[in-house]
Every structure is written in structure tokens, then in C-alpha cells.
N, C-alpha and C positions, 0 to 999 in steps of 0.2 A: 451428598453428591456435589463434585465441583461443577462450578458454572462452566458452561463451555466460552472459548475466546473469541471473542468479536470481531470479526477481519474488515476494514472498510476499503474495497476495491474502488480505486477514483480514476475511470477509463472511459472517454467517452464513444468508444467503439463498444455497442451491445453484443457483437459475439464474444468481444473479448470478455466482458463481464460474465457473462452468462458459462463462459468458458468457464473461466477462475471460480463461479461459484457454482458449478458442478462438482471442480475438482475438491477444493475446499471442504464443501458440506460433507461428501463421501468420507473424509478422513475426521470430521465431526467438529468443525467450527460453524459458528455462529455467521452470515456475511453480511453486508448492507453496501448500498452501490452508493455512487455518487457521481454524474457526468464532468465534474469539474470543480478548482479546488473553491470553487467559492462555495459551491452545492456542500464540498466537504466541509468545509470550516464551520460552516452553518449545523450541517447533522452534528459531529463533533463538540459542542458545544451542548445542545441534548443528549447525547448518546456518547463517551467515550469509547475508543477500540484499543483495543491492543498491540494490533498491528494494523499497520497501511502500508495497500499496495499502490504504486501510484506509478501513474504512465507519465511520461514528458509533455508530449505534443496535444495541449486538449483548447479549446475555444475559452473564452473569458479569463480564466487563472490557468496556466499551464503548470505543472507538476514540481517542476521547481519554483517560480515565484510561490504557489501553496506551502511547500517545506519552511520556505524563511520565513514567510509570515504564521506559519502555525509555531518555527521554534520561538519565534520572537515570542511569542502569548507567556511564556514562563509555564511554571509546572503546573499540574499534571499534564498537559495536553505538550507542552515541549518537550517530554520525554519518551511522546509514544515512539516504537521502532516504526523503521521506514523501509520497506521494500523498493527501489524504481527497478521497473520491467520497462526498455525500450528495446525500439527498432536501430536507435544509433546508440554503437559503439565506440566510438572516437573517444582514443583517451582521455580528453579535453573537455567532450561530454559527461564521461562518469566522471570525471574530476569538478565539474560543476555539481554536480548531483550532492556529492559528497560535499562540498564544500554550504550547499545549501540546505544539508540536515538527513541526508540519508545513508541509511547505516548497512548499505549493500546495493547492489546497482547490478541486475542480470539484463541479456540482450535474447531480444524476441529472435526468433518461439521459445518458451523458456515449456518444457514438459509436465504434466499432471506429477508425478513423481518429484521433479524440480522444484516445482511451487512448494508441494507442501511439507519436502522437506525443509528448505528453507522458512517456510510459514512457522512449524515447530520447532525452530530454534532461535526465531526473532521473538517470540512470542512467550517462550519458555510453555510452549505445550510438549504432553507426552508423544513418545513416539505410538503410534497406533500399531 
């Protein structure tokens, strides 16, 4: 049996989390939270994921300064995929996003259906 994939949500709004990992688990990943990207850098380093979802706007490490400093690390953990889910849309925004190691960039409210399709295809999961 495969392992299931490991999603590490880094959001420091707890419904948002609790959100993502309702939808998530239902379509049968693995999740682990993290309030911020230092919280994440630190689990990551125990535990790799497969994918991250990661919000912009969070206290201590915000979601883009996390991205540069996790690609900076070199492989393995520089080439996990990168989901960012925000509230701002500004081309200027996802163009930072991208430019800081993220490999798709959706704008809140992003749908249960939306997530996990995108989750199974950053991720190389099956479709359920």
C-alpha cells in the first residue's frame, strides 16, 4: 500500500487551517499545520511534505520570506511544491510569490474541490 502524501498547511488563521484540513484528509492526505514559516521550517526539517500550502500574511516569518529561505536549504526540501493561497491578488503579489519559490499562487476563498484538486496535482497524487 502507498503511503499517503503529507500536506503541510503554514496559516496562521485556525479556521483557515482546520478548514484545509477537513478538505484535505476527506480526499485522503496525510496534514500537519504550522502557524508560521519559522514553526514550518523547523517541522520540515523532522518531517518532510510533499506539498505546502502557504498563506502570505502570517507574524514572525511571512509566507514569502519562508519560500526563499526554505529554497535557499538545497535539495530535498528546496524542491518541495508550493501552493500560496492569499487574500491579495495584485499581479505584483503573485509575481513575488513566484519569484520567491512558489509553484502556483490561488486567491482566497479558494473551494474544497479547488484545494484538492490542485493539492493532487502539485503533489503527484491520485485523483480520488
Amino acid at each position: 500500500m502507498e503511503r499517503r502524501k503529507r500536506i503541510l498547511v503554514i496559516d496562521d488563521a485556525s479556521l483557515v487551517r482546520l478548514y484545509y484540513r477537513g478538505a484535505l484528509e476527506r480526499a485522503g492526505f496525510e496534514v500537519a499545520e504550522a502557524l508560521n514559516g519559522i514553526e514550518a521550517l523547523e517541522q520540515l526539517l523532522n518531517a518532510p511534505a510533499d506539498l505546502l500550502i502557504v498563506d502570505v500574511n502570517m507574524p514572525q516569518m511571512d509566507g514569502l520570506s519562508f519560500l526563499k529561505a526554505l529554497r535557499a536549504k538545497g535539495p530535498p526540501l528546496s524542491s518541495t511544491p508550493s501552493l500560496v493561497v492569499s487574500t491579495e491578488g495584485l499581479p505584483d503579489r503573485v509575481s513575488a510569490a513566484h519569484s520567491a519559490g512558489a509553484n502556483l499562487y490561488l486567491v482566497k476563498p479558494v473551494t474544497e474541490e479547488t484545494l484538492v484538486q490542485y493539492a493532487r496535482l502539485l503533489c503527484g497524487a491520485p485523483n480520488g
